[in-house]
ROTORDO-305922 format. One record per residue (C-alpha): x, y negated, z negated. Coordinates in nm, 3 decimals. Last residue first. Example, Ala and Ser with C-alpha at 12.3 -4.5 7.8 and 13.67 -1.06 7.14 Angstrom:
// residues 2
+---------+---------+---------+
:    east :   north :      up :
+---------+---------+---------+
:   1.367 :   0.106 :  -0.714 :
:   1.230 :   0.450 :  -0.780 :
+---------+---------+---------+
END
This chain:
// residues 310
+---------+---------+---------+
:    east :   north :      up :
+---------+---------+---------+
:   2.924 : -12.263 :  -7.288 :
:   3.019 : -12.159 :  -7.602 :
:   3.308 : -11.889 :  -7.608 :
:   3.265 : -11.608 :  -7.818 :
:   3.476 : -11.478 :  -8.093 :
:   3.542 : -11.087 :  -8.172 :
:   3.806 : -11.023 :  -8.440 :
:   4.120 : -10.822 :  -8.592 :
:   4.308 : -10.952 :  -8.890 :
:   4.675 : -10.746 :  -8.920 :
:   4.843 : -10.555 :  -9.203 :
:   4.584 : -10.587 :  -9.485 :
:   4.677 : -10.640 :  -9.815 :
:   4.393 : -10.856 :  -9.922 :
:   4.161 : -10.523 :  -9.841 :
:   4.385 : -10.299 : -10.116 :
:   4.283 : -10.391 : -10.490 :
:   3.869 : -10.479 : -10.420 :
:   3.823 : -10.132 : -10.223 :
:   3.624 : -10.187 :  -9.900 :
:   3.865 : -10.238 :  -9.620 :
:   4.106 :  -9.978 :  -9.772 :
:   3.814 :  -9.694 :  -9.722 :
:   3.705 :  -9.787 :  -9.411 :
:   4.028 :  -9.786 :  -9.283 :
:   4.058 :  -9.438 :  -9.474 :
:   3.785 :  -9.324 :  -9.246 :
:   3.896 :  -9.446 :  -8.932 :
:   4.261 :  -9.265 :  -8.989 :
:   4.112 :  -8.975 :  -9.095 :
:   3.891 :  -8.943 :  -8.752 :
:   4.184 :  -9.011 :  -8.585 :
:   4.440 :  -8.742 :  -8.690 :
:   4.671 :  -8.866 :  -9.022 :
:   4.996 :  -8.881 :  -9.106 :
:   5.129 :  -8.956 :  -9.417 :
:   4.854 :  -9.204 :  -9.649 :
:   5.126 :  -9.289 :  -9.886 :
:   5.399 :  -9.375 :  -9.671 :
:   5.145 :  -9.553 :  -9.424 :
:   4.983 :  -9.752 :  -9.698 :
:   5.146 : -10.087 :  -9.599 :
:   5.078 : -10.060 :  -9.249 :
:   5.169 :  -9.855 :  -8.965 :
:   4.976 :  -9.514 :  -8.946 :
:   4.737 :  -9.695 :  -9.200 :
:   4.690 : -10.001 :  -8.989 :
:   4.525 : -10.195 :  -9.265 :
:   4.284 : -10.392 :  -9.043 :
:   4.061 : -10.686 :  -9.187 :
:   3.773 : -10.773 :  -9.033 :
:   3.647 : -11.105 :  -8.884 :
:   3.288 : -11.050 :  -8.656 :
:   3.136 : -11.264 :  -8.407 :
:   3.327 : -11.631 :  -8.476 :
:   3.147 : -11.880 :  -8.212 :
:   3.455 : -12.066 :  -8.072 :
:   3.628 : -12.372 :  -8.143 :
:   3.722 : -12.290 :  -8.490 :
:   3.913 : -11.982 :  -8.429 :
:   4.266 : -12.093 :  -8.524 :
:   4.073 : -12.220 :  -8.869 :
:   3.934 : -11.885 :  -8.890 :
:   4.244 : -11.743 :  -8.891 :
:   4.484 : -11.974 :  -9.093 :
:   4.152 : -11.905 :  -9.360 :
:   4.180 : -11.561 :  -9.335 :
:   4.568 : -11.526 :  -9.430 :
:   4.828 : -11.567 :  -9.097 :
:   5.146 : -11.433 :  -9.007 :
:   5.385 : -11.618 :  -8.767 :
:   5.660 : -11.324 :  -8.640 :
:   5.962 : -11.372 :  -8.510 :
:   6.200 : -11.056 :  -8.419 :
:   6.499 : -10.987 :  -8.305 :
:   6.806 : -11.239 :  -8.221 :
:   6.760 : -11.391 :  -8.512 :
:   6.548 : -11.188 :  -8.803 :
:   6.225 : -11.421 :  -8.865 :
:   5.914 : -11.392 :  -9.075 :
:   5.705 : -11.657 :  -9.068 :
:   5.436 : -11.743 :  -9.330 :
:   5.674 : -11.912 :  -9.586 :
:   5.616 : -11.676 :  -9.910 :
:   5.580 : -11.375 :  -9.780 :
:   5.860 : -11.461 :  -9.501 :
:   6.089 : -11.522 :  -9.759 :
:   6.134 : -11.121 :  -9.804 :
:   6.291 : -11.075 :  -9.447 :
:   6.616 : -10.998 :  -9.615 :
:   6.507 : -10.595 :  -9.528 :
:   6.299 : -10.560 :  -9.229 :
:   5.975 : -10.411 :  -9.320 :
:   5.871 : -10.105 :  -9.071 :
:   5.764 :  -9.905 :  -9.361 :
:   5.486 : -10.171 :  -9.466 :
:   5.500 : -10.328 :  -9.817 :
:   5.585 : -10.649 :  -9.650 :
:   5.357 : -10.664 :  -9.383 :
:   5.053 : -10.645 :  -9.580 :
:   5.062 : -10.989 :  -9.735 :
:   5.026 : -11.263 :  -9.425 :
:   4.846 : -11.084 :  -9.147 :
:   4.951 : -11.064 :  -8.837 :
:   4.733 : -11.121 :  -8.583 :
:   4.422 : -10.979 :  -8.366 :
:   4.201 : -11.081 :  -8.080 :
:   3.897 : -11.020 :  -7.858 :
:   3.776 : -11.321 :  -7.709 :
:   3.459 : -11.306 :  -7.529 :
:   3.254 : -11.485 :  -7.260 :
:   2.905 : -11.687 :  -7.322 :
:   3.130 : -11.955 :  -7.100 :
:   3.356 : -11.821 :  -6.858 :
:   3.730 : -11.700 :  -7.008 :
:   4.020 : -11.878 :  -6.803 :
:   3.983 : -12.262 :  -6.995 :
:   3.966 : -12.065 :  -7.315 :
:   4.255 : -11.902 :  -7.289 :
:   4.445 : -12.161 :  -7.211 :
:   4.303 : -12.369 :  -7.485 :
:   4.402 : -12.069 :  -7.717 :
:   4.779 : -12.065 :  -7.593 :
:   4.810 : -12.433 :  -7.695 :
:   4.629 : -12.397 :  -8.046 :
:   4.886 : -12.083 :  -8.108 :
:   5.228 : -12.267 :  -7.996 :
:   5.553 : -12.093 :  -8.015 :
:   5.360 : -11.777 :  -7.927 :
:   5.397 : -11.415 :  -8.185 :
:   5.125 : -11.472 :  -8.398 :
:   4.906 : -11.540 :  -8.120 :
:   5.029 : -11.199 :  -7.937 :
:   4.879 : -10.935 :  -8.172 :
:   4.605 : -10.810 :  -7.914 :
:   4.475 : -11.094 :  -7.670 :
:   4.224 : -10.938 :  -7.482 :
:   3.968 : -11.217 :  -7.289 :
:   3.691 : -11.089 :  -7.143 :
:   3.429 : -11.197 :  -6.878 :
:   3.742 : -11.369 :  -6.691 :
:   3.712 : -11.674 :  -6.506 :
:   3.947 : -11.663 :  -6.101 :
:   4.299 : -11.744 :  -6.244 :
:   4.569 : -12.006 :  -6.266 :
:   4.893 : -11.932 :  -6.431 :
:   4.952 : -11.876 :  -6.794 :
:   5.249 : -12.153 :  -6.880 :
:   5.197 : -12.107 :  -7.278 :
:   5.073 : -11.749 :  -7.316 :
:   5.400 : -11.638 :  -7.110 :
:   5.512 : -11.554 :  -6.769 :
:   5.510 : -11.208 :  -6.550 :
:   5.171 : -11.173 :  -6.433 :
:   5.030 : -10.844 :  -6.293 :
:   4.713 : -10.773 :  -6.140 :
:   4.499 : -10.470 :  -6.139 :
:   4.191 : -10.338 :  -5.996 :
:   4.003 : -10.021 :  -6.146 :
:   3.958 :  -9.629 :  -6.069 :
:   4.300 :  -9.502 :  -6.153 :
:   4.535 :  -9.382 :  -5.873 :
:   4.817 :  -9.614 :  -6.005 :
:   4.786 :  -9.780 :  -6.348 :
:   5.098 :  -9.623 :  -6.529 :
:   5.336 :  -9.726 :  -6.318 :
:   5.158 : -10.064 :  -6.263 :
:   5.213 : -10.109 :  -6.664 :
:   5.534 :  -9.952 :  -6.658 :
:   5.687 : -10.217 :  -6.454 :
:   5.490 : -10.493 :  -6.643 :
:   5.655 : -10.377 :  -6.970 :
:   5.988 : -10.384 :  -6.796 :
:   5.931 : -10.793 :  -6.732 :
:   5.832 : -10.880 :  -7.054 :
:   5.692 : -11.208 :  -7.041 :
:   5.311 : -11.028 :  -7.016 :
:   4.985 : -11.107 :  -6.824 :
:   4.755 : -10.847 :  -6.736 :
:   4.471 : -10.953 :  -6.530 :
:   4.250 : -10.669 :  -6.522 :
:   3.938 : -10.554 :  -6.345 :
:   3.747 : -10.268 :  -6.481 :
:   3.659 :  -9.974 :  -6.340 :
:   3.608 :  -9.784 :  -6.714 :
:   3.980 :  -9.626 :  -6.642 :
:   4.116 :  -9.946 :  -6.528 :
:   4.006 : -10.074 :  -6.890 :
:   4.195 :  -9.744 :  -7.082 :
:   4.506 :  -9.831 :  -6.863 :
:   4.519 : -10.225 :  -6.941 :
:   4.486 : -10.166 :  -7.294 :
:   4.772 :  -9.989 :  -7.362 :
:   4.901 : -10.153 :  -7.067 :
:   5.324 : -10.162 :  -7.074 :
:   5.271 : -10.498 :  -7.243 :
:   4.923 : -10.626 :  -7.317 :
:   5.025 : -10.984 :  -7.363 :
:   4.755 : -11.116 :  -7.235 :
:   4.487 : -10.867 :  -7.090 :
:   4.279 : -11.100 :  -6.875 :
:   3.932 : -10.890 :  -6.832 :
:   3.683 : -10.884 :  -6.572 :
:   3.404 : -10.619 :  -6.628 :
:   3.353 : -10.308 :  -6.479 :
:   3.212 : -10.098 :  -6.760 :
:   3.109 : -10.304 :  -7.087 :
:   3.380 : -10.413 :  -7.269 :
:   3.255 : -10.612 :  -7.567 :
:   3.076 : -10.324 :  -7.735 :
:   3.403 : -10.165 :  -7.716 :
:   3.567 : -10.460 :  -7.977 :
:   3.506 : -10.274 :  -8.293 :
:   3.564 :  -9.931 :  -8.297 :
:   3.829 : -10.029 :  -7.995 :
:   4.051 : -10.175 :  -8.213 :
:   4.099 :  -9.850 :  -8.473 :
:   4.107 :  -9.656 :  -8.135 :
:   4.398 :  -9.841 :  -8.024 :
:   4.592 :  -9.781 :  -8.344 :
:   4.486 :  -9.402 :  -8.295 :
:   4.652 :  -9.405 :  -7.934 :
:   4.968 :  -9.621 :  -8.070 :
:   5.003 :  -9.343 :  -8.336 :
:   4.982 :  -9.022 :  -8.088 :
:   5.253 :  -9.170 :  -7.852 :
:   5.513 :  -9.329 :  -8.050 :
:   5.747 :  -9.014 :  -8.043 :
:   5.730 :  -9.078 :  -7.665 :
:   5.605 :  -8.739 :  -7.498 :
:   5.263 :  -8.834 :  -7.361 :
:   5.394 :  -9.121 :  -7.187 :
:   5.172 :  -9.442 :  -7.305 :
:   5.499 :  -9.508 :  -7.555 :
:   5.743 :  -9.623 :  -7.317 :
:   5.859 :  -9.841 :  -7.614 :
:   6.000 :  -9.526 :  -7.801 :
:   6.089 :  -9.355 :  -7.496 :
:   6.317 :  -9.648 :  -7.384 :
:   6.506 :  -9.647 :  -7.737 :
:   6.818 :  -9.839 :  -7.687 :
:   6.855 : -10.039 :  -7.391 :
:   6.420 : -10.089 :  -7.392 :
:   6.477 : -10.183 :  -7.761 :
:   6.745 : -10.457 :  -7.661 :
:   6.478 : -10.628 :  -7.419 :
:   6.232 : -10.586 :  -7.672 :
:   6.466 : -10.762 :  -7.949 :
:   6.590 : -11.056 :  -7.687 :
:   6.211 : -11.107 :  -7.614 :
:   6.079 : -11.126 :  -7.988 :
:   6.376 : -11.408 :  -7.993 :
:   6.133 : -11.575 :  -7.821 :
:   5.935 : -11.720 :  -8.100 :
:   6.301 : -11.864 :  -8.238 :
:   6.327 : -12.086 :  -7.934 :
:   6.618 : -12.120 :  -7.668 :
:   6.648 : -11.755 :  -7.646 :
:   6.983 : -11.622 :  -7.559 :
:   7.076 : -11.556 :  -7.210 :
:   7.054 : -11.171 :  -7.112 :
:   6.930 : -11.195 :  -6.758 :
:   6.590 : -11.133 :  -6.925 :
:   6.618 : -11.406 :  -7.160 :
:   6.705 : -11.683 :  -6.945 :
:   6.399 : -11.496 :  -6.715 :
:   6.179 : -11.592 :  -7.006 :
:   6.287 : -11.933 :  -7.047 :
:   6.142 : -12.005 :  -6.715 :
:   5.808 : -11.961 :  -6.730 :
:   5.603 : -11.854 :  -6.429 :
:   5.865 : -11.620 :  -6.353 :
:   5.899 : -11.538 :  -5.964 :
:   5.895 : -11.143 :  -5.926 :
:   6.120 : -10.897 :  -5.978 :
:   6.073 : -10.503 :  -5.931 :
:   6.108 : -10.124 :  -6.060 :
:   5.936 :  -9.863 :  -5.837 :
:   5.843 :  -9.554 :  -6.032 :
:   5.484 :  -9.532 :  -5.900 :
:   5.454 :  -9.913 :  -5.658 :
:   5.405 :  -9.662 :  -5.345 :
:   5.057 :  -9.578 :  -5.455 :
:   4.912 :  -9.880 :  -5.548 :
:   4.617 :  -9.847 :  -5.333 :
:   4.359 :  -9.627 :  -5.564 :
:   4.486 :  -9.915 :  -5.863 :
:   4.248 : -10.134 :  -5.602 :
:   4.466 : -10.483 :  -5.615 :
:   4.328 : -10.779 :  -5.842 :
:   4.443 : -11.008 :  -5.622 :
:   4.326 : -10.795 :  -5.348 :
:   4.329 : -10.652 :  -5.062 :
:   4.602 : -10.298 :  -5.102 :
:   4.953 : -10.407 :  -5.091 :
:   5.235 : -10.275 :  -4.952 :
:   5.566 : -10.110 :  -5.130 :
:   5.849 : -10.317 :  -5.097 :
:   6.157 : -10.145 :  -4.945 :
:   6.448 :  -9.975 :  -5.159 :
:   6.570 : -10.113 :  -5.451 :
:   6.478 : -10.402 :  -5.672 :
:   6.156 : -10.383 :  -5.513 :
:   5.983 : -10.727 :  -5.492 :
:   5.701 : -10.909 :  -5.661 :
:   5.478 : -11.237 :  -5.500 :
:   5.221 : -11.025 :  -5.427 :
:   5.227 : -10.848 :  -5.764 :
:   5.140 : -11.214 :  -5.916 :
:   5.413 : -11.467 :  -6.034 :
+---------+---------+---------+
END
């Protein structure tokens, strides 16, 4: 389930620089080419040949999978003219003001989760090497679309958090609202942990458990979800959300760095109110909801830098 083992859906498969990871300067003939590979879990090529999920987490996969049908340019949102484009660059930023420090140039990072590479892209940029792992096959597509010619190495893993393959340590783990999205959190972690080197980080953000439900993206009859923790619409979305203490607790075997609450005011429960906003705004309203008594419990997400012990 690496790029080696991939193949074009059409046409002949592109070579390979050396590698795993693969010099982006290489991957040339993989721009625009759409491809399978062996799944390292198996429920997620069910999914993908349009079997329904046999778990409620997955049901996030039957909902992307639909999305990609029905609004490509909305979940293609690194190209400059998805309607997405702006926002997902600013929510970046917002998690880059704090875990930057923890990417220094060139190191080894596992990206899991990381989709079409929102990440991924600004890492390969810095010379980085990435692992990105993702069960969404079309998100890995665009991901290698999007990281040829650029200075780093890249690999590609299509399989989940649960059955993550084997890899060489990482210096940084990335794992960017995906652990409220897994079927199993504490097993997911462990994995994590047994790729990252000890003294390495873990960058990582969830769902919180109040904002959500003021937020503009709110699905209506989801309202239980406040109450229960999980927030589920069959056949779309399931999402686990988590107050500080679920956090922490999640976090217990590592050495906790920094905790922060995010409010995600282009997508969180002040985005009405705030309208939009141009990054420096956005940074200094987050500032602004963080510190005021009334709005920081209503945070959209928890965002936080943990290091592994060796």
């Amino acid at each position: 389930m690496s790029l080696a083992d991939a193949w074009a859906l059409r046409g002949e498969t592109p070579s390979l620089p050396d590698g795993p990871p693969y010099s982006c300067a290489g991957l040339n003939g993989w721009a625009g080419v759409a491809f399978e590979m062996p799944p390292g879990d198996p429920r997620i090529a069910a999914i993908h040949n349009g079997e329904s999920s046999t778990s409620a987490p997955l049901d996030n996969l039957q909902g992307a999978a639909r999305y990609w049908e029905d609004h490509p340019d909305w979940m293609a949102f690194l190209e400059p003219e998805s309607p997405l484009h702006r926002d997902k660059l600013i929510e970046r930023a917002l998690y880059l003001r704090q875990w930057e420090p923890h990417l220094p140039a060139g190191c080894r990072v596992l990206d899991l989760g990381g989709g079409i590479g929102r990440f991924t892209t600004w890492l390969l940029e810095r010379g980085c090497e990435v692992e990105l792992i993702d069960p969404d096959l079309r998100s890995l597509w665009r991901a290698v679309n999007s990281a040829v010619n650029l200075p780093g190495a890249l690999d590609v893993h299509w399989t989940t958090g649960e059955r993550m393959p084997e890899l060489e340590p990482v210096d940084v783990v990335i794992a960017c609202e995906v652990l409220c999205y897994v079927e199993d959190p504490k097993t997911v972690l462990r994995n994590l942990l047994r790729v990252l080197r000890p003294g390495g980080m873990l960058l990582i953000s969830v769902e919180a458990r109040w904002g959500w439900a003021m937020a503009a993206d709110a699905q209506p009859g989801t309202i239980d979800g406040f109450f229960t923790g999980n927030v589920h619409v069959p056949g779309d979305v399931w999402v686990r959300t988590y107050t500080e203490d679920d956090f922490r607790a999640l976090l217990a075997p590592l050495q906790l760095v920094t905790l922060q609450p995010s409010h995600y005011a282009l997508s969180g429960p002040f985005e009405l109110a705030s309208g939009p906003l141009p990054l420096t705004e956005a940074l200094a309203l987050e500032d602004r909801l963080r510190a005021h008594p009334v709005s920081r419990p209503l945070n959209r997400a928890w965002m936080a830098c943990a290091r592994k012990l060796g």
